[in-house]
C-alpha positions as CSV (number, residue, x, y, z in Angstrom):
1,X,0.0,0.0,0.0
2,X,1.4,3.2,-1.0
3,X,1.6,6.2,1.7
4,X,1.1,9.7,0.7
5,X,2.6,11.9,3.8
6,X,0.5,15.3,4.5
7,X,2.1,17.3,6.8
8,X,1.2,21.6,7.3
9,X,4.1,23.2,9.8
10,X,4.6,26.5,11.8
11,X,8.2,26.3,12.4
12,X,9.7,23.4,10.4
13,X,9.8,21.0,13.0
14,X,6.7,18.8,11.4
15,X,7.7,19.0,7.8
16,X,11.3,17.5,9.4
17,X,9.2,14.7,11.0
18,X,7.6,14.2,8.2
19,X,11.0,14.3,5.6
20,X,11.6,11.3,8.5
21,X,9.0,9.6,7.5
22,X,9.3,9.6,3.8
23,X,12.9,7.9,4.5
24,X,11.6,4.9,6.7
25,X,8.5,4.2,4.4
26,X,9.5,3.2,1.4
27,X,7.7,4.8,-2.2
28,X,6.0,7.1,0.4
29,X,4.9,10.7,-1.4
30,X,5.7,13.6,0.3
31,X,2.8,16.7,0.1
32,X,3.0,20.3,1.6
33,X,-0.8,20.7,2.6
34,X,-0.3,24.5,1.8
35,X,0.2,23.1,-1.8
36,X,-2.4,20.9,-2.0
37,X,-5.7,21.9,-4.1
38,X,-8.4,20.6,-2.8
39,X,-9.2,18.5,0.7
40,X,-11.0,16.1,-1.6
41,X,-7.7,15.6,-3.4
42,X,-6.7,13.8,-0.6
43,X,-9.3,10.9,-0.7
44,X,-7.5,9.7,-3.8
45,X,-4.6,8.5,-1.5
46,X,-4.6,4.8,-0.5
47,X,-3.1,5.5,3.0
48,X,-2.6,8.8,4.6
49,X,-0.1,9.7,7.4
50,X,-0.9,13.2,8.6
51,X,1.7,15.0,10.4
52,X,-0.1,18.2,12.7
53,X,1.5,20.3,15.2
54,X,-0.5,21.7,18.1
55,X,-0.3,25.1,18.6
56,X,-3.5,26.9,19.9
57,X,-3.0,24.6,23.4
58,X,-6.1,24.5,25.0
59,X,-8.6,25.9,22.2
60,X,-11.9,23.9,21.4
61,X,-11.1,23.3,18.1
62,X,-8.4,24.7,15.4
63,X,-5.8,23.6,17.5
64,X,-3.3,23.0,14.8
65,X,-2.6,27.0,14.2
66,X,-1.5,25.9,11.0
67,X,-3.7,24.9,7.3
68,X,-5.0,21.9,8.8
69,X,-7.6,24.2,10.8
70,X,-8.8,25.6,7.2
71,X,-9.3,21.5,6.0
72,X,-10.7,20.4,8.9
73,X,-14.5,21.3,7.9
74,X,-13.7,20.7,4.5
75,X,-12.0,16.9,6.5
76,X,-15.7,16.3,7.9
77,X,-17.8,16.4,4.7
78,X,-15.6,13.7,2.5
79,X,-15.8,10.0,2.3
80,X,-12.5,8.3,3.4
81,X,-14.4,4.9,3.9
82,X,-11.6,3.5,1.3
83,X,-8.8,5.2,3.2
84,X,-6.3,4.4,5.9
85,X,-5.4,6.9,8.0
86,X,-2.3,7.4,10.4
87,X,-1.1,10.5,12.4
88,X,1.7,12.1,13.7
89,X,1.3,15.0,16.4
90,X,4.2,17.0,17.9
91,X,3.7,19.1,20.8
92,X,5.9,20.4,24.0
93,X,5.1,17.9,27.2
94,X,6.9,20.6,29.3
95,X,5.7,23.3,28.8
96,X,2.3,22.6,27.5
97,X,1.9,19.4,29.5
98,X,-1.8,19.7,29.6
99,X,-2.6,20.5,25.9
100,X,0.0,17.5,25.0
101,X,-0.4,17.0,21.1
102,X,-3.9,17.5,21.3
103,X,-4.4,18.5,17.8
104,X,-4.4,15.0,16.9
105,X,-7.4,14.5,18.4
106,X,-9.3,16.8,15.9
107,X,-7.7,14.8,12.9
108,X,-8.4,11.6,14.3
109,X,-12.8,12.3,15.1
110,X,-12.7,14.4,11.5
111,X,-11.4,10.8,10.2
112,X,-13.1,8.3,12.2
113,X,-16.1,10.1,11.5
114,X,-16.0,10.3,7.0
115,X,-15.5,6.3,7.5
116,X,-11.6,5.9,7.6
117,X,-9.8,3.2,8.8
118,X,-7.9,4.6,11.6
119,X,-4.5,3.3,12.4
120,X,-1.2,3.7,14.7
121,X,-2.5,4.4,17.7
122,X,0.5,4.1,21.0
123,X,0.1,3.6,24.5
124,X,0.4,6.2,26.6
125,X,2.8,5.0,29.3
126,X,5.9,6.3,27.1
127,X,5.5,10.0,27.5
128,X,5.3,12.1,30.7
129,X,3.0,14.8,30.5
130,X,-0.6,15.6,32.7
131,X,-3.4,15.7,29.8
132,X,-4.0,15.1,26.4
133,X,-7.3,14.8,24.1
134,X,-5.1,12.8,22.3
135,X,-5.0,10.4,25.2
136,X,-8.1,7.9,24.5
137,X,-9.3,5.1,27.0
138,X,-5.0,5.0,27.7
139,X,-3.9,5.0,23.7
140,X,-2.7,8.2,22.0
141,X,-4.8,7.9,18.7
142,X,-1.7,8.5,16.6
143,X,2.1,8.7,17.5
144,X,3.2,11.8,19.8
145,X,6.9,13.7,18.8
146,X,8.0,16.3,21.4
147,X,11.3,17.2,19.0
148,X,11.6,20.1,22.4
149,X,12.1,17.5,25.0
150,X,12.4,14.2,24.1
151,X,14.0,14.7,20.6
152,X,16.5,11.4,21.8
153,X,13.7,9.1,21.8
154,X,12.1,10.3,18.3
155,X,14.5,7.8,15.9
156,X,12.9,4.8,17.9
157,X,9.6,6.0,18.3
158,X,9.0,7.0,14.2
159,X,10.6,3.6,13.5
160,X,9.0,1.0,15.8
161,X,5.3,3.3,15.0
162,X,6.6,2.6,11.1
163,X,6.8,-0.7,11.6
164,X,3.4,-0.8,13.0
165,X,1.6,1.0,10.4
166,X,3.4,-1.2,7.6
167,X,2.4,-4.3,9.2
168,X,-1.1,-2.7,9.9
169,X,-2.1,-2.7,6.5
């Protein structure tokens, strides 16, 4: 299955994350979401691996700060029933310990809701941080990076959760 990598960044660090990613997947395809088209562009993709920051920490909704709030509602009214779907959040455990990655959250419902076949969800008991909407019934629904704090464990964590998406579908 071929993985198209969609990633929208504030400061760099997620488009690094997801150049990562495009090296440990193999015949991956790399897309800027400032430079894609349309959102319905993206239900031609077999298998998607979203890579969102969190930046509005504790907002409602448009946590992201960056294009992926403008997609979101666009996100909500596709059909990804064909689609896998993976993500990657990266937030600050630190300083933001109770807002940890939550933009991931609002990926993950947009997705589980137009049908998608979620998957790479990680346990929480890696990462130290107080709350997360990210956090569901003690699984993060995609694979936390905090590049500010725990940037030594990021090489193992993007290629044991590679591994698990790969063998996933």
């Amino acid at each position: 299955m071929k993985f198209t990598i969609v990633y929208s960044t504030a400061t760099g660090n997620t488009e690094n994350i997801a150049e990562r990613l495009q090296q440990l997947i193999p015949s991956s395809e790399l897309k800027d979401l400032d430079y894609v088209g349309q959102t319905s562009d993206l239900t031609a993709a077999e298998a998607l691996v979203c890579c969102i920051p969190t930046w509005n920490t504790g907002a409602p909704e448009k946590r992201s700060g960056t294009s992926w709030d403008q997609h979101l509602d666009n996100i909500r009214g596709l059909d990804f029933s064909n689609t896998v779907v993976a993500i990657v959040g990266l937030g600050d455990s630190a300083a933001f310990s109770k807002y940890f990655c939550d933009a991931m959250e609002e990926l993950y419902t947009a997705f589980l809701n137009t049908g998608a076949t979620i998957i790479g969800k990680v346990p929480a008991e890696d990462y130290i941080f107080d709350h997360s909407k990210s956090n569901i019934d003690g699984l993060f629904c995609g694979l936390p990076i905090d590049e500010d704090n725990e940037s030594e464990k990021t090489e193992r964590r993007l290629s044991q959760w590679v591994a698990q998406i790969t063998s996933q579908v």
